[in-house]
C-alpha positions as CSV (number, residue, x, y, z in Angstrom):
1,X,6.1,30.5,-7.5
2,X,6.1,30.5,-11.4
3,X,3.9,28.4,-13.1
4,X,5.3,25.9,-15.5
5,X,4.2,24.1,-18.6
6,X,1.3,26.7,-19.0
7,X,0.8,25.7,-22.9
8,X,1.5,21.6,-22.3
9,X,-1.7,19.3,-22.4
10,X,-0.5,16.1,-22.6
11,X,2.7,14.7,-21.5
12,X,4.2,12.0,-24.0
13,X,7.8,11.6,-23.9
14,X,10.3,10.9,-20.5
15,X,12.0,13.8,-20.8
16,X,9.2,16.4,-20.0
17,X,7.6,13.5,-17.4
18,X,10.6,14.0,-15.6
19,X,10.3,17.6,-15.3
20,X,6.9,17.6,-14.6
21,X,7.3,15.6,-12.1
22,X,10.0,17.7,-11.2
23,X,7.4,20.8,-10.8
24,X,4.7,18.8,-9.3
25,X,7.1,18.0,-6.3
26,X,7.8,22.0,-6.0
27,X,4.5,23.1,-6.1
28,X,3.3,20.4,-3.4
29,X,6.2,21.7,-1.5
30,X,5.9,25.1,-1.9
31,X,1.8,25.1,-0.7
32,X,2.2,22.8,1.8
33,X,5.0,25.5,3.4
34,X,2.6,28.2,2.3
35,X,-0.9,26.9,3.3
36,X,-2.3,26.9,0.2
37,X,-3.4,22.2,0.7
38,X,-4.4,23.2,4.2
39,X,-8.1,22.6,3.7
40,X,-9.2,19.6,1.9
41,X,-11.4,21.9,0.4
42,X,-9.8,24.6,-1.3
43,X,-9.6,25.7,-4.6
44,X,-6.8,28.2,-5.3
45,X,-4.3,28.7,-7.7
46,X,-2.2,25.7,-6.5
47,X,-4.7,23.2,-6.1
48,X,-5.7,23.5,-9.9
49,X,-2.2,23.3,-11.2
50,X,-1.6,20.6,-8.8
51,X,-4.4,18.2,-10.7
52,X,-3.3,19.9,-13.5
53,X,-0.2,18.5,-13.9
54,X,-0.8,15.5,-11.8
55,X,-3.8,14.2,-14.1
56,X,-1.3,14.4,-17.3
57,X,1.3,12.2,-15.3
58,X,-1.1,10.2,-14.3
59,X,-1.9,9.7,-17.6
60,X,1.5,9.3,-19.4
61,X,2.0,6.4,-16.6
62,X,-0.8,4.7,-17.7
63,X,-0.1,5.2,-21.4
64,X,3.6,4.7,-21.5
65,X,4.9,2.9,-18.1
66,X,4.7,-0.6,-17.3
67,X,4.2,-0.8,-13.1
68,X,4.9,-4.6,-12.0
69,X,2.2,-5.2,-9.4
70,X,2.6,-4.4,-5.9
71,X,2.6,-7.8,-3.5
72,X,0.1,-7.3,-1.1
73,X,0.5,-9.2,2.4
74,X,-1.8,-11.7,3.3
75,X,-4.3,-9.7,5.7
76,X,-4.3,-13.0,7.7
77,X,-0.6,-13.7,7.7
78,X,-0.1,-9.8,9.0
79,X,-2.6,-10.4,11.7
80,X,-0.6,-14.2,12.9
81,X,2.7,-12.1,12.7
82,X,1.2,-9.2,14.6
83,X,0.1,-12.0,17.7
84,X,3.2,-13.4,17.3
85,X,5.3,-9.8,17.9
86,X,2.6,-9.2,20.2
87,X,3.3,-12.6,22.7
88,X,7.0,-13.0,21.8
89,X,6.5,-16.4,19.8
90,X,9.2,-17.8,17.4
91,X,7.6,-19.9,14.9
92,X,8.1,-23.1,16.2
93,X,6.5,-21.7,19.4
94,X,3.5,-20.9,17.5
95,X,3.7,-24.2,15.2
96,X,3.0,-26.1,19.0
97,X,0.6,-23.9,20.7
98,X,-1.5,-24.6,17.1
99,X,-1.1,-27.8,17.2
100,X,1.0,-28.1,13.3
101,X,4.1,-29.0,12.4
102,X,6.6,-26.1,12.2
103,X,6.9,-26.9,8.6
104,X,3.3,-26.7,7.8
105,X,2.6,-23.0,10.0
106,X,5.8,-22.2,7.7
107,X,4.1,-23.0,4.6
108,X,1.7,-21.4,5.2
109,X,3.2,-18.1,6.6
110,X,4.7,-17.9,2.9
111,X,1.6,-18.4,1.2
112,X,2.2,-21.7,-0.1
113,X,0.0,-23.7,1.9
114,X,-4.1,-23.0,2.7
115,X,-5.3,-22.4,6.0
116,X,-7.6,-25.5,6.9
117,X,-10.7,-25.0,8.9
118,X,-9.3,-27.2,11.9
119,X,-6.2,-23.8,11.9
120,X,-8.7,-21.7,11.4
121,X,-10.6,-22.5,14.7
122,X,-7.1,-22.5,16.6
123,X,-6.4,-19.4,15.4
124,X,-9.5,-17.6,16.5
125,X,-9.6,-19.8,20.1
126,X,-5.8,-19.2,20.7
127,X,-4.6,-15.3,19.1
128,X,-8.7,-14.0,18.9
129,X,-7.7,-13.6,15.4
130,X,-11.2,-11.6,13.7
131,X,-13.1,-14.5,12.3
132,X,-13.9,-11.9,9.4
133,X,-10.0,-11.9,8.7
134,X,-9.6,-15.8,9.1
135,X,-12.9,-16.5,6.7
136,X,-11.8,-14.5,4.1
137,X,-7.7,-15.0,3.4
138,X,-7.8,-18.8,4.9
């Protein structure tokens, strides 16, 4: 594989991101084909030019691009969802067997209502929700 960009240190326009980016794919393909990322450990010829040109798009991303922050699920609202796959509950089901009304459990499953400690103990007695989980995203 031919190396690119041997004389470029810093990246700061779209047009040579692009490429770069470009390259950075190749290479990654090309030594993951050819063995060369097979050991966490190595340090070869394709390693190096992968942080190479991977540290200098990091960099123009945090220089020149504006990310919009990634929405996170609520840790606790995955693990309800997950019991409720799990047991083959509808909302409303779940609303009864916790003792809420639908439109509360609803609320709250979009993030717009708190999980009060009364829940909380439901939760934990009814899906064995990790009290961990429950204590820290209620």
């Amino acid at each position: 594989m031919k190396k690119q960009f041997e004389d470029l240190t810093e990246i700061t326009d779209r047009k040579t991101y692009d490429a770069a980016m470009k390259y950075l794919n190749e290479v990654v393909d090309y030594a993951t084909r050819n063995g060369y990322f097979a050991d966490p450990a190595a340090d070869n010829e394709y390693t190096r030019e992968f942080g190479r040109i991977a540290g200098m798009t990091a960099d123009y991303e945090s220089i020149y691009m504006d990310f919009k922050h990634i929405k996170v699920k609520n840790p606790l609202i995955v693990s309800i969802e997950k019991e409720m796959r799990k047991n083959a509950l509808n909302q409303r089901q779940v609303a009864e067997l916790l003792e809420v009304k639908e439109n509360t459990l609803s609320q709250i499953m979009t993030g717009k209502r708190n999980v009060s400690m009364k829940l909380a103990k439901k939760l934990y007695k009814s899906f064995k929700i990790d009290p961990k989980t429950i204590l820290e995203y209620a």
